[in-house]
PDB file of N, CA, C and O in Angstrom:
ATOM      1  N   UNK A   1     108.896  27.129 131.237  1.00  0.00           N
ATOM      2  CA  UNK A   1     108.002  27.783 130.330  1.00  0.00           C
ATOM      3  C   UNK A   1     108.414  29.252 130.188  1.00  0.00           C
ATOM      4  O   UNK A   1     108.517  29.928 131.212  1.00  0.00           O
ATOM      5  N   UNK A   2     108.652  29.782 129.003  1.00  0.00           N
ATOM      6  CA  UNK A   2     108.430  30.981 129.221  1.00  0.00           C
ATOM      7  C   UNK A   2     107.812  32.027 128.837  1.00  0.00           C
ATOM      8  O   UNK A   2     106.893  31.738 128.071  1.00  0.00           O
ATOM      9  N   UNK A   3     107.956  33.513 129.111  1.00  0.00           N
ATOM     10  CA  UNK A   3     106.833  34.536 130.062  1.00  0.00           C
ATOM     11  C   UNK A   3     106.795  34.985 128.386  1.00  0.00           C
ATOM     12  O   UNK A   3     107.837  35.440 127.914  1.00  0.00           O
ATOM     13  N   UNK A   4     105.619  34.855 127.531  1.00  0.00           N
ATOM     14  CA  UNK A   4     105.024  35.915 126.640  1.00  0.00           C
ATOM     15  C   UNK A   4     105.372  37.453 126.774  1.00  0.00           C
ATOM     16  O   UNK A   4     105.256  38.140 127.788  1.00  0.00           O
ATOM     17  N   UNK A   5     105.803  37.821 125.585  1.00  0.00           N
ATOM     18  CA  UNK A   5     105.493  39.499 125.914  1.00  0.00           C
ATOM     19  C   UNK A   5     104.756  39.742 124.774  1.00  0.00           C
ATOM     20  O   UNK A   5     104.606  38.872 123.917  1.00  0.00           O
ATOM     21  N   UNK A   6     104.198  41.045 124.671  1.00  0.00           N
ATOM     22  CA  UNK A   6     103.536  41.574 123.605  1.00  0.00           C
ATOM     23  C   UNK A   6     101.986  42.117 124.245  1.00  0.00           C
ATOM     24  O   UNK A   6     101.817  42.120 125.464  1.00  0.00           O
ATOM     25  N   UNK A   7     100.890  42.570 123.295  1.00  0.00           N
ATOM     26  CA  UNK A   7     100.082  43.383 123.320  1.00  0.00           C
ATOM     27  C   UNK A   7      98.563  42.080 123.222  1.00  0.00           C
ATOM     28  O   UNK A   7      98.769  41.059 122.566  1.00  0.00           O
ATOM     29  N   UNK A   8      97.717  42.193 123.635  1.00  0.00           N
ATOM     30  CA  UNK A   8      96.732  41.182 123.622  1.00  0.00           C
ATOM     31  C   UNK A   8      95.700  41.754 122.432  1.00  0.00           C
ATOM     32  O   UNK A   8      95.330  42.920 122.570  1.00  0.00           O
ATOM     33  N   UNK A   9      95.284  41.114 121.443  1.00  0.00           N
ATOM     34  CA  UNK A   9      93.742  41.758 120.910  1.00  0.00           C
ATOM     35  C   UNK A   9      92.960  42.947 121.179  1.00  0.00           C
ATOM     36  O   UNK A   9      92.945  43.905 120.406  1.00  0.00           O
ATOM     37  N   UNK A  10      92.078  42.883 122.652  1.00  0.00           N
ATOM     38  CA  UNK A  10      91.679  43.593 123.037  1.00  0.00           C
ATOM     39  C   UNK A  10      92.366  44.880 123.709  1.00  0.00           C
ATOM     40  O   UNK A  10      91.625  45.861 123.763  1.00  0.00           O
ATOM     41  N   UNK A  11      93.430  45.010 124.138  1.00  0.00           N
ATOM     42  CA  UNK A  11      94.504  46.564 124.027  1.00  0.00           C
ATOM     43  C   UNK A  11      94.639  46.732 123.024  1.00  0.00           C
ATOM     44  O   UNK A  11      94.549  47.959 122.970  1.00  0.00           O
ATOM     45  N   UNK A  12      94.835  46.348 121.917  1.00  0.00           N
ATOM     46  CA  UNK A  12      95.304  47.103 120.539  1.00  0.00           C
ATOM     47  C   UNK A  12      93.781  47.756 120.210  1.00  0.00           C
ATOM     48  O   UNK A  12      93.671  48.779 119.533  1.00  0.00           O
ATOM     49  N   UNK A  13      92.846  47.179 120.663  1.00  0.00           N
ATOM     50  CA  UNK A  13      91.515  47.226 119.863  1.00  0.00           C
ATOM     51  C   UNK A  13      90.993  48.955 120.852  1.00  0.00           C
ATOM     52  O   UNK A  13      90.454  49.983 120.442  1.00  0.00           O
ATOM     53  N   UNK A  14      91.435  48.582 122.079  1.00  0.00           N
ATOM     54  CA  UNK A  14      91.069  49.769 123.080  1.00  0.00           C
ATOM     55  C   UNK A  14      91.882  50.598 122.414  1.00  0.00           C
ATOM     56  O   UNK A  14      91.324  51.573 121.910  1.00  0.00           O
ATOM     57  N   UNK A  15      93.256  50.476 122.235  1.00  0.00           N
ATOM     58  CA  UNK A  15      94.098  51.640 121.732  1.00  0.00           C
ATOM     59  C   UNK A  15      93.645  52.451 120.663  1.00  0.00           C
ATOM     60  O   UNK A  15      93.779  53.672 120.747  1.00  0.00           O
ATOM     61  N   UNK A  16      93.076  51.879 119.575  1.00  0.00           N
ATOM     62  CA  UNK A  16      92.489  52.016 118.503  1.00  0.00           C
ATOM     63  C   UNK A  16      91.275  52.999 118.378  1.00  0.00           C
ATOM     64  O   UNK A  16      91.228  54.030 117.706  1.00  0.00           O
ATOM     65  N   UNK A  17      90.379  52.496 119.110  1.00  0.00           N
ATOM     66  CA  UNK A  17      89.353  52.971 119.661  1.00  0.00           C
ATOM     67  C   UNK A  17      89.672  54.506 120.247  1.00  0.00           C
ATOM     68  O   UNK A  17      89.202  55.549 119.793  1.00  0.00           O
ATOM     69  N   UNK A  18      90.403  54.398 121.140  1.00  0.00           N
ATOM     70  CA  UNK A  18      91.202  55.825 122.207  1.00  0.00           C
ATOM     71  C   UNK A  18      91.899  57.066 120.931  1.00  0.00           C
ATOM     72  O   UNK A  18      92.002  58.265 121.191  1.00  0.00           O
ATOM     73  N   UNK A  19      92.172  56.655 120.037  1.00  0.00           N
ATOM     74  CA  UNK A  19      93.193  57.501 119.086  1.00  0.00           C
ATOM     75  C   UNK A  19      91.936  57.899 117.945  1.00  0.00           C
ATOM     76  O   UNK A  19      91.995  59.010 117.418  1.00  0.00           O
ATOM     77  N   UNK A  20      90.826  56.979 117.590  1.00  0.00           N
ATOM     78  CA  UNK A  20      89.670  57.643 116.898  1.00  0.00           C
ATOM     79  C   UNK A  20      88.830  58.500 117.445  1.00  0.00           C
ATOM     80  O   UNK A  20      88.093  59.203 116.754  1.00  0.00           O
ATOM     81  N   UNK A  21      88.849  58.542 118.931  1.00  0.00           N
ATOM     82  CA  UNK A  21      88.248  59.523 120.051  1.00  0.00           C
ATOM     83  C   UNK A  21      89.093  60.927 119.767  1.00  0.00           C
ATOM     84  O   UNK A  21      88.670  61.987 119.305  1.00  0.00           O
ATOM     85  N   UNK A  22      90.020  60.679 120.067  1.00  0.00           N
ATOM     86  CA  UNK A  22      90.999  61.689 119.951  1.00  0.00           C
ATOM     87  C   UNK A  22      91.052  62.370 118.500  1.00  0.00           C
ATOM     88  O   UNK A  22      90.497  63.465 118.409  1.00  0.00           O
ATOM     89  N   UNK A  23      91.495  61.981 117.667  1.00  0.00           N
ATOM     90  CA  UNK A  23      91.107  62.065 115.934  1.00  0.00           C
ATOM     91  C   UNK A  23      90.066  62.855 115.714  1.00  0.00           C
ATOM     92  O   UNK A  23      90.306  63.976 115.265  1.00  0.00           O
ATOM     93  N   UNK A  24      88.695  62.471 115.970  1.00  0.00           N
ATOM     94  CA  UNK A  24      87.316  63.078 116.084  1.00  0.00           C
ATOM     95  C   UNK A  24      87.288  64.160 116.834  1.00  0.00           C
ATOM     96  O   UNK A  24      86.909  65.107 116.144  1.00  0.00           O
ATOM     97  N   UNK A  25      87.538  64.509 118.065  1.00  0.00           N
ATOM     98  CA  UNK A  25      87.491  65.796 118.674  1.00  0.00           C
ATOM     99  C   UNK A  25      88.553  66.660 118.401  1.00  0.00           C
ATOM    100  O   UNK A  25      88.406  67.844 118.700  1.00  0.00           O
ATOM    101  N   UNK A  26      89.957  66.159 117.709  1.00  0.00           N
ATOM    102  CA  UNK A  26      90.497  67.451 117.048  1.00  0.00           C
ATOM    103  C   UNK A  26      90.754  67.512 115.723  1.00  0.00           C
ATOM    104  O   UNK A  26      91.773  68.163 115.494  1.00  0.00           O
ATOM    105  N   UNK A  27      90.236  67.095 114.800  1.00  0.00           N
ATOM    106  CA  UNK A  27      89.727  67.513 113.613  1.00  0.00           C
ATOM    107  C   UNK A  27      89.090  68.528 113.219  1.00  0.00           C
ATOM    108  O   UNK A  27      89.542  69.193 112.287  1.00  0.00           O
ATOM    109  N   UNK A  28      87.527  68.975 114.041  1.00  0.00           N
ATOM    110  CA  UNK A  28      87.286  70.205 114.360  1.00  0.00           C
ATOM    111  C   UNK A  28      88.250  71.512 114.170  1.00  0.00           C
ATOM    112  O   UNK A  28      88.175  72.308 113.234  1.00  0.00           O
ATOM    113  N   UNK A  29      89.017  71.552 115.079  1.00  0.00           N
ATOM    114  CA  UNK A  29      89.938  72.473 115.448  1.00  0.00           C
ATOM    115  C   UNK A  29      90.938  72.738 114.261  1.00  0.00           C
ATOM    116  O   UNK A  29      91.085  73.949 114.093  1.00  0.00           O
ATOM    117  N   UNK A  30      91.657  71.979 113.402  1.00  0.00           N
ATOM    118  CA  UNK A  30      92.522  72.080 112.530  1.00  0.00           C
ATOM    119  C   UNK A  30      91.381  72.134 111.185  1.00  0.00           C
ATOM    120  O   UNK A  30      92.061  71.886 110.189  1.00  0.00           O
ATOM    121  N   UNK A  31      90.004  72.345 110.789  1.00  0.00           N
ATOM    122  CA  UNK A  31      89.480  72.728 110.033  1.00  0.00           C
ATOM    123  C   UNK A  31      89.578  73.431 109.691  1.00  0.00           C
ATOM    124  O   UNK A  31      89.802  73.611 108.494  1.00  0.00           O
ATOM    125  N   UNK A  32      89.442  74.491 110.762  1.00  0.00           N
ATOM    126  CA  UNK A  32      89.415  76.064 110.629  1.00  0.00           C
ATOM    127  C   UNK A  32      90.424  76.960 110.863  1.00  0.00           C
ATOM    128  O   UNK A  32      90.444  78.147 111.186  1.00  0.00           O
ATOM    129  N   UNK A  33      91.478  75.910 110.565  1.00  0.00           N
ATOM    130  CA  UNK A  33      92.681  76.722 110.533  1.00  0.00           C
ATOM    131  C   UNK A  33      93.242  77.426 108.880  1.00  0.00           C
ATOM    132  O   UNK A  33      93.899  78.418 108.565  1.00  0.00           O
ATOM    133  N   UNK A  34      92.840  76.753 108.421  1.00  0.00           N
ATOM    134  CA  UNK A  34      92.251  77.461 106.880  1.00  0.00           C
ATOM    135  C   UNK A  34      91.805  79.135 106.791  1.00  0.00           C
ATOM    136  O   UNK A  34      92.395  80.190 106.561  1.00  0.00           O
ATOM    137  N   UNK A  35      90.226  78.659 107.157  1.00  0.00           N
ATOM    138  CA  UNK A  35      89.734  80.357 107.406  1.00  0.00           C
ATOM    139  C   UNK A  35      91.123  81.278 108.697  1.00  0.00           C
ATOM    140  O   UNK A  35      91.522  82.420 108.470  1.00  0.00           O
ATOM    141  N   UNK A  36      91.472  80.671 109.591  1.00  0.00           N
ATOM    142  CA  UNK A  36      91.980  81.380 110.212  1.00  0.00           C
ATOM    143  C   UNK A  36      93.336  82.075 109.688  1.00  0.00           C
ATOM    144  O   UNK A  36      93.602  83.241 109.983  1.00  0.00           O
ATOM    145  N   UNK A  37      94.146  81.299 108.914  1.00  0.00           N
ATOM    146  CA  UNK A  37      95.347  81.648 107.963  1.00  0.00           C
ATOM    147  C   UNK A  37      94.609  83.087 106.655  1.00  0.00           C
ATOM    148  O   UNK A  37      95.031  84.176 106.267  1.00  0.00           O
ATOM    149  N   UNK A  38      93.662  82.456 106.448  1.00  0.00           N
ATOM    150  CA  UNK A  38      93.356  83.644 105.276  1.00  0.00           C
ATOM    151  C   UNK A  38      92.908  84.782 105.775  1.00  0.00           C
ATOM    152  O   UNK A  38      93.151  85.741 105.043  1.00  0.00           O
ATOM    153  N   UNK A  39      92.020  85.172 107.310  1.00  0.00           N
ATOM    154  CA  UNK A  39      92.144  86.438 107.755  1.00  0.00           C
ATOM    155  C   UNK A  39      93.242  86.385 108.639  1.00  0.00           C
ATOM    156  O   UNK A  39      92.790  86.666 109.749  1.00  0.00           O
ATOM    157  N   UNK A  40      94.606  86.141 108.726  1.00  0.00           N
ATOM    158  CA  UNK A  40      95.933  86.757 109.584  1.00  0.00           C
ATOM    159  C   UNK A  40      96.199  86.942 108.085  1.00  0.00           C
ATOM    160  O   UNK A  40      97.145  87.724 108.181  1.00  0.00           O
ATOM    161  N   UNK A  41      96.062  86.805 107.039  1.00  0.00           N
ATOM    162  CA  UNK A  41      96.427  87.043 105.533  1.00  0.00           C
ATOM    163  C   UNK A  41      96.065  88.332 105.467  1.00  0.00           C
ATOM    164  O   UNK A  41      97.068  89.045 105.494  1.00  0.00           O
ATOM    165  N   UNK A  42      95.021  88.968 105.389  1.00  0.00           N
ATOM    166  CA  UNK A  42      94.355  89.934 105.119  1.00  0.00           C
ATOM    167  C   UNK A  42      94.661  91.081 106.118  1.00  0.00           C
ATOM    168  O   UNK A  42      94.891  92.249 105.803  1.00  0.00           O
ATOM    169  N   UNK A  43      94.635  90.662 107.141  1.00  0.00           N
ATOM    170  CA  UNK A  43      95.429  91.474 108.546  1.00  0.00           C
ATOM    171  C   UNK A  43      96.216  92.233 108.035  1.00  0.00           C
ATOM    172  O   UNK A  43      96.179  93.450 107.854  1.00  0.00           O
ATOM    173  N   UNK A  44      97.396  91.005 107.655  1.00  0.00           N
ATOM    174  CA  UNK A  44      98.869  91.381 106.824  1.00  0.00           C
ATOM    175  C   UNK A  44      98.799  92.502 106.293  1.00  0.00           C
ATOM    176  O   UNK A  44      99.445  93.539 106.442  1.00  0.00           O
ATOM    177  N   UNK A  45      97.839  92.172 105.566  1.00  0.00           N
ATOM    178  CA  UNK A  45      98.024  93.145 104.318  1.00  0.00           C
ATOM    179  C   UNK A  45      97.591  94.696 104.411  1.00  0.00           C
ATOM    180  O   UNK A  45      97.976  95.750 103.905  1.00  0.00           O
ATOM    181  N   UNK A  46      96.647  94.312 105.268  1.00  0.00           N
ATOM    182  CA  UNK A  46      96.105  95.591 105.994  1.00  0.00           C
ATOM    183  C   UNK A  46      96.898  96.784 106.504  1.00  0.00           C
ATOM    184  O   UNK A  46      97.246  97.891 106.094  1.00  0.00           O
ATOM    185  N   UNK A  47      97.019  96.024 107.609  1.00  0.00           N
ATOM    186  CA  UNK A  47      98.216  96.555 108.356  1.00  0.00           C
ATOM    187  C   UNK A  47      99.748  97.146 107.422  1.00  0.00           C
ATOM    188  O   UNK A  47     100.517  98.002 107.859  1.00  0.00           O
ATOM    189  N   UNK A  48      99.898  96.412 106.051  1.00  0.00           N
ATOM    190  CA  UNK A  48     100.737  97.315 105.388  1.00  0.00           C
ATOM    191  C   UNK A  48     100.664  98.028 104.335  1.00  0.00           C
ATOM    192  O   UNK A  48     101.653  98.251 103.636  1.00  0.00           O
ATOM    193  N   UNK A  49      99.578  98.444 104.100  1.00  0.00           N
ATOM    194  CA  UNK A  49      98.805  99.450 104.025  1.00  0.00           C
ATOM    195  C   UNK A  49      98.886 100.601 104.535  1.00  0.00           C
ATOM    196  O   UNK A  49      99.520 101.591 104.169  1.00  0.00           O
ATOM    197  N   UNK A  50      98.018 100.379 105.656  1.00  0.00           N
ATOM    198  CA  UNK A  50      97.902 101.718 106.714  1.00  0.00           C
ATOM    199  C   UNK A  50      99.408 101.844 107.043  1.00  0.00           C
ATOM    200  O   UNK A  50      99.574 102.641 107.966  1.00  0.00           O
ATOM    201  N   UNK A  51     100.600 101.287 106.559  1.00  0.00           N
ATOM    202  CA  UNK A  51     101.961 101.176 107.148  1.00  0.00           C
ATOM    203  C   UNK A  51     102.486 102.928 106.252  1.00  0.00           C
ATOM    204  O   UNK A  51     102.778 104.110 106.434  1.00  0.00           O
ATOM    205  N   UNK A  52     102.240 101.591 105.024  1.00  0.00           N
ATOM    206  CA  UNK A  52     102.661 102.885 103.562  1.00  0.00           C
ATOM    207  C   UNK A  52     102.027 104.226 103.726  1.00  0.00           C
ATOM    208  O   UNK A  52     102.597 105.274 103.427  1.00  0.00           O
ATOM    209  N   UNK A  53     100.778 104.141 104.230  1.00  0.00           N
ATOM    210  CA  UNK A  53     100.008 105.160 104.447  1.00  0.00           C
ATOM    211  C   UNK A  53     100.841 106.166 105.427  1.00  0.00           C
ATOM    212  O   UNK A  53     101.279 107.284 105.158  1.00  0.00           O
ATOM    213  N   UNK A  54     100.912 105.555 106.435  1.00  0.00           N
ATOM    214  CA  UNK A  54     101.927 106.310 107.753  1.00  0.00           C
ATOM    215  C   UNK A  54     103.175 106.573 106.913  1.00  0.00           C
ATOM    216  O   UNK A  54     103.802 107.600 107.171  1.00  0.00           O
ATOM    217  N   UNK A  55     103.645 105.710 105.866  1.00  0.00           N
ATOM    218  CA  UNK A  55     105.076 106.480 105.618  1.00  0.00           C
ATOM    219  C   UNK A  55     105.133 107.634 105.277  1.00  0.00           C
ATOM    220  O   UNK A  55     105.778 108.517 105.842  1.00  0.00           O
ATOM    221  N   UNK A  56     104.270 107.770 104.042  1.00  0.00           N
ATOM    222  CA  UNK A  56     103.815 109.040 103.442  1.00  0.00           C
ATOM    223  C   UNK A  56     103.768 110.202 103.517  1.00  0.00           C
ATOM    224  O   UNK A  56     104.100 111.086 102.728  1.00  0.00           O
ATOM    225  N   UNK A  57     103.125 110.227 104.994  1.00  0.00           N
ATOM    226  CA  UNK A  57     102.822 111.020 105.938  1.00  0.00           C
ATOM    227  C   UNK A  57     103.486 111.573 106.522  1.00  0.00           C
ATOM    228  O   UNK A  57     103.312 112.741 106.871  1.00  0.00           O
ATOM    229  N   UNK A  58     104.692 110.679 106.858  1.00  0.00           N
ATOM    230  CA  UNK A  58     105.913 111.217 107.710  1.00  0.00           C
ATOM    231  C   UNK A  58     106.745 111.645 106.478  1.00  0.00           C
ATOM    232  O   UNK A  58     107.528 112.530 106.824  1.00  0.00           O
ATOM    233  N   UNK A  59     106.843 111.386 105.366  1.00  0.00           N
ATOM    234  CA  UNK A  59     108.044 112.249 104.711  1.00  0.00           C
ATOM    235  C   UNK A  59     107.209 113.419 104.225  1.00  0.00           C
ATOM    236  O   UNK A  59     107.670 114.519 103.919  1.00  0.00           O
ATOM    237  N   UNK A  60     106.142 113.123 104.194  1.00  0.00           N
ATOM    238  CA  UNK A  60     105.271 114.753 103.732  1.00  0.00           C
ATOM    239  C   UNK A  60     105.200 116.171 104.713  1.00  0.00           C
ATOM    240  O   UNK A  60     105.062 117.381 104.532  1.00  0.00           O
ATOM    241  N   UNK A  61     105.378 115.277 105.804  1.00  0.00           N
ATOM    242  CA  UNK A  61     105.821 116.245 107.710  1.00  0.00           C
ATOM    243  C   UNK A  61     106.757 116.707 107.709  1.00  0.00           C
ATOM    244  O   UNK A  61     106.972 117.858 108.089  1.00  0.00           O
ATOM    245  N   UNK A  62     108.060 115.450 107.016  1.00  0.00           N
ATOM    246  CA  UNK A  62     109.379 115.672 107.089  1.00  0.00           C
ATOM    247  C   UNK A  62     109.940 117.065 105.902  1.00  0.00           C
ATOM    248  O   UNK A  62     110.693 118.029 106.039  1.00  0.00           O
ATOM    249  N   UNK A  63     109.065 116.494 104.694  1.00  0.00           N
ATOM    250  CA  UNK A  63     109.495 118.203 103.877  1.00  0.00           C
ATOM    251  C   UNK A  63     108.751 119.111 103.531  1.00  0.00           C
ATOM    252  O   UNK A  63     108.477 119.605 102.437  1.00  0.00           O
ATOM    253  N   UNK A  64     108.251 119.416 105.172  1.00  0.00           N
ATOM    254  CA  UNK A  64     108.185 120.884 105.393  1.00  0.00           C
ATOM    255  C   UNK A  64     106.545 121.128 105.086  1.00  0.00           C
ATOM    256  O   UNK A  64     106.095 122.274 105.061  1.00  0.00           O
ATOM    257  N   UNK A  65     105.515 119.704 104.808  1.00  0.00           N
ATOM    258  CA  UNK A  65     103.857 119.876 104.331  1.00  0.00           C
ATOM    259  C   UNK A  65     103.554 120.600 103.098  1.00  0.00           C
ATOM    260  O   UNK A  65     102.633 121.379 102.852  1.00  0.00           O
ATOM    261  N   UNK A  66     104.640 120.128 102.283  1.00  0.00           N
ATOM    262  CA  UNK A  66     104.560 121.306 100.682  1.00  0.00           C
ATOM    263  C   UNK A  66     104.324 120.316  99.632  1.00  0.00           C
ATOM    264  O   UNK A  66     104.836 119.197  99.679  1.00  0.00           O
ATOM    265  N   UNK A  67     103.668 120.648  98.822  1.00  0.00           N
ATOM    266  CA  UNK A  67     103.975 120.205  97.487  1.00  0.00           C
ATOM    267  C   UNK A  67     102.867 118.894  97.680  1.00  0.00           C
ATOM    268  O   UNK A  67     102.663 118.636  98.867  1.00  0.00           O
ATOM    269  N   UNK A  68     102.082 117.982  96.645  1.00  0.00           N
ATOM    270  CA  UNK A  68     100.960 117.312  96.162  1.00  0.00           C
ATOM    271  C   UNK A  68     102.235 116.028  96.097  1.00  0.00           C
ATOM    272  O   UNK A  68     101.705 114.949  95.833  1.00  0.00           O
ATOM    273  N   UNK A  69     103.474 115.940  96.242  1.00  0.00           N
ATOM    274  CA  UNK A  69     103.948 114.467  95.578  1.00  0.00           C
ATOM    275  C   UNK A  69     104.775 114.484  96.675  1.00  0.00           C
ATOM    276  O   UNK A  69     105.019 115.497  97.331  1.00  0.00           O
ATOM    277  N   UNK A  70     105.248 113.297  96.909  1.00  0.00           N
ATOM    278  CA  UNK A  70     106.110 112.260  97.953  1.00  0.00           C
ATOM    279  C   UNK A  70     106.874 111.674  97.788  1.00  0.00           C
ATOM    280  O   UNK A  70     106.602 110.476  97.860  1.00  0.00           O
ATOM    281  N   UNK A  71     108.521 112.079  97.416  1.00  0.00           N
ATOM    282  CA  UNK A  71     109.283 110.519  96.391  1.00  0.00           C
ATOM    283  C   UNK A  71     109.590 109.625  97.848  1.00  0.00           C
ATOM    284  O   UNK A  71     110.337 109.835  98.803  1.00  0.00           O
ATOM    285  N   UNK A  72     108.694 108.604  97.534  1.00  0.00           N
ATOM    286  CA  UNK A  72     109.181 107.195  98.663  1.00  0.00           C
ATOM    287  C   UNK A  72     109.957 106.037  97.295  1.00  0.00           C
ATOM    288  O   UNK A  72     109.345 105.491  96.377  1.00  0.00           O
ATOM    289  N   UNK A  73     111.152 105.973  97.544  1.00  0.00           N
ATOM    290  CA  UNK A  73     111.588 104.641  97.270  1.00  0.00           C
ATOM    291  C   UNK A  73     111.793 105.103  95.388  1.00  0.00           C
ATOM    292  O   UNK A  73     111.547 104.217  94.570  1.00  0.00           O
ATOM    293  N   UNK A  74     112.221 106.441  94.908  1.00  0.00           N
ATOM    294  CA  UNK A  74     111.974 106.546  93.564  1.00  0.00           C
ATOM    295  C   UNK A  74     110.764 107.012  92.732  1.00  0.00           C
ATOM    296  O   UNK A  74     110.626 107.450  91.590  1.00  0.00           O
ATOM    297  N   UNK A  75     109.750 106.675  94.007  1.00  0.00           N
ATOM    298  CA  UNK A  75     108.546 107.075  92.955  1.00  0.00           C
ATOM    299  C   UNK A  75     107.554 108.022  93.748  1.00  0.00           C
ATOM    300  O   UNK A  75     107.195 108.135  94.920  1.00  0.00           O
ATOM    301  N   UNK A  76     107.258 108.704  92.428  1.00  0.00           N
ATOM    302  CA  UNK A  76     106.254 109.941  93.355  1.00  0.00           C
ATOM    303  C   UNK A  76     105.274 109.265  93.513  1.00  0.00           C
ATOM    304  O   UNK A  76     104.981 108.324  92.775  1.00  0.00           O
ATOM    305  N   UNK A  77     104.450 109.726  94.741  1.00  0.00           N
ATOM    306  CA  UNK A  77     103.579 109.511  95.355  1.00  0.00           C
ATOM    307  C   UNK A  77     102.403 110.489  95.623  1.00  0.00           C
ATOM    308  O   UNK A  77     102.442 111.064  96.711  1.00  0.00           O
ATOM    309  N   UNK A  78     101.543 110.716  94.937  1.00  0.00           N
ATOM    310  CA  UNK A  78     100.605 111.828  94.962  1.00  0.00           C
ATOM    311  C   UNK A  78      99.482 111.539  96.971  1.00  0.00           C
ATOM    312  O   UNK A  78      98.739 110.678  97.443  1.00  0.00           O
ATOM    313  N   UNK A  79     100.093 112.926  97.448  1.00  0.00           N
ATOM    314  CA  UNK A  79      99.150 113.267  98.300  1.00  0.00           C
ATOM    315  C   UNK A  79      98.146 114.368  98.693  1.00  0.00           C
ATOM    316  O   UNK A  79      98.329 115.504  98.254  1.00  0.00           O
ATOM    317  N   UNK A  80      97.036 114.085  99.543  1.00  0.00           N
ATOM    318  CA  UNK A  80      96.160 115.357  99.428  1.00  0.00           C
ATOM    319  C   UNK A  80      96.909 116.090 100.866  1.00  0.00           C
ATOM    320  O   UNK A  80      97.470 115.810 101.925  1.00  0.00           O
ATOM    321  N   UNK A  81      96.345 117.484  99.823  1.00  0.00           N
ATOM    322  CA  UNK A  81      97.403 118.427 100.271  1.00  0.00           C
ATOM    323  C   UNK A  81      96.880 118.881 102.141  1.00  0.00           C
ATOM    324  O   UNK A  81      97.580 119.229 103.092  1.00  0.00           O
ATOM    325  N   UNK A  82      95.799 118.727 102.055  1.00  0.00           N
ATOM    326  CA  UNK A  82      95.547 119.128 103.933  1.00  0.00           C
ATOM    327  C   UNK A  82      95.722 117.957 104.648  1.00  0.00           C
ATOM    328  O   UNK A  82      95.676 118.320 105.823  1.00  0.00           O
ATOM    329  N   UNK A  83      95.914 116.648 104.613  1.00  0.00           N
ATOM    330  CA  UNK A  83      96.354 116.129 105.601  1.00  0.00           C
ATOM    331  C   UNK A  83      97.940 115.057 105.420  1.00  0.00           C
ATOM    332  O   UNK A  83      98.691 114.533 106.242  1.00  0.00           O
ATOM    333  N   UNK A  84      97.901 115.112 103.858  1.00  0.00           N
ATOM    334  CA  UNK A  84      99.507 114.199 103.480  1.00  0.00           C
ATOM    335  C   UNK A  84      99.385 112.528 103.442  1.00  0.00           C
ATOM    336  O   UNK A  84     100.247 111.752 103.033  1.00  0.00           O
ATOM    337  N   UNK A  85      98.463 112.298 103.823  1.00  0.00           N
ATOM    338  CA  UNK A  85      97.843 110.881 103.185  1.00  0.00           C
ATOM    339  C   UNK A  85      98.172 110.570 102.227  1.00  0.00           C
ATOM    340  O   UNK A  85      98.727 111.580 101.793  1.00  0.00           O
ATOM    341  N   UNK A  86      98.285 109.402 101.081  1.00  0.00           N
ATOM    342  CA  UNK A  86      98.304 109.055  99.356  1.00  0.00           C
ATOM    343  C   UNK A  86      96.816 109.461  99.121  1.00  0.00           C
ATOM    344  O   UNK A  86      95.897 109.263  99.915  1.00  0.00           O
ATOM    345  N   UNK A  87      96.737 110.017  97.990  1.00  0.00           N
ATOM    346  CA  UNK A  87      95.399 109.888  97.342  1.00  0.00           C
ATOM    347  C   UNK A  87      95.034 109.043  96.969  1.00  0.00           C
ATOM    348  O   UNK A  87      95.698 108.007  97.026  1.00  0.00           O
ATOM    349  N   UNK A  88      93.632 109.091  96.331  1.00  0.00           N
ATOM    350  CA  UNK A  88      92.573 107.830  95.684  1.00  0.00           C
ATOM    351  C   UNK A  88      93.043 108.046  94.453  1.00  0.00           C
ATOM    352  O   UNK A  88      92.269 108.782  93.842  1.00  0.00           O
ATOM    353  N   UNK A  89      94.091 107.688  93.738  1.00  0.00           N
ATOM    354  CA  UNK A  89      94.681 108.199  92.576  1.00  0.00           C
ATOM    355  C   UNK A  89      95.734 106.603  92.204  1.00  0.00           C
ATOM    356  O   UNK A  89      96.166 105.957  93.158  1.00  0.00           O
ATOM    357  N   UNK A  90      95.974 106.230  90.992  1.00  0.00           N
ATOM    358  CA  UNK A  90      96.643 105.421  90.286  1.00  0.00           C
ATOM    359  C   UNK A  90      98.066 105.661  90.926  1.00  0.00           C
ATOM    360  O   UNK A  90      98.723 104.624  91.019  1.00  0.00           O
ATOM    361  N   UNK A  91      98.790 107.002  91.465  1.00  0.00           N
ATOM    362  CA  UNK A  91     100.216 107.095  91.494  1.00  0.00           C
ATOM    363  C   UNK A  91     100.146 107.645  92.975  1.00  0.00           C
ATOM    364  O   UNK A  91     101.087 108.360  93.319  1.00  0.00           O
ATOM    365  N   UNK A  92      98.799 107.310  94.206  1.00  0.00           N
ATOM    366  CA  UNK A  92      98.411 107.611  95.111  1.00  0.00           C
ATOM    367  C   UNK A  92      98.966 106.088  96.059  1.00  0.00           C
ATOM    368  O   UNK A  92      98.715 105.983  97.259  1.00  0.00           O
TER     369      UNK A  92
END
């Protein structure tokens, strides 16, 4: 006679069972990976921001704290004149 191999009914059915357990408790977790992508998004952006901001700053240090404009990259850059920040300005 010989020896069967394979999986019985009831193991496939347990297996089944075991992987919808599993399924269900991390579903949760990959929901909110959504919201979590769109604020490391915003972070991003943040952070290069306050980046440009710091550049500004340093070439406004660098020539000498004179003058209302900043050429970064070709284009003037309007800053206020006591601390060298960009202004609240269209070319700021």
């Amino acid at each position: 006679m010989k020896k069967q191999a394979g999986f019985t009914l009831v193991e496939l059915v347990v297996v089944i069972a075991v992987l919808g357990i599993l399924a269900a408790t991390a579903l949760p977790r990959f929901v909110n990976v959504q919201a979590n992508a769109r604020a490391a998004s915003m972070n991003g952006l943040a952070a290069s921001v306050r980046s440009a901001g710091n550049m500004a700053r340093a070439a406004w240090i660098a020539g000498g704290q004179q003058g209302l404009t900043v050429a970064m990259d070709g284009t003037n850059v309007d800053v206020v004149a006591a601390v060298g920040y960009p202004a609240a300005s269209a070319t700021g």
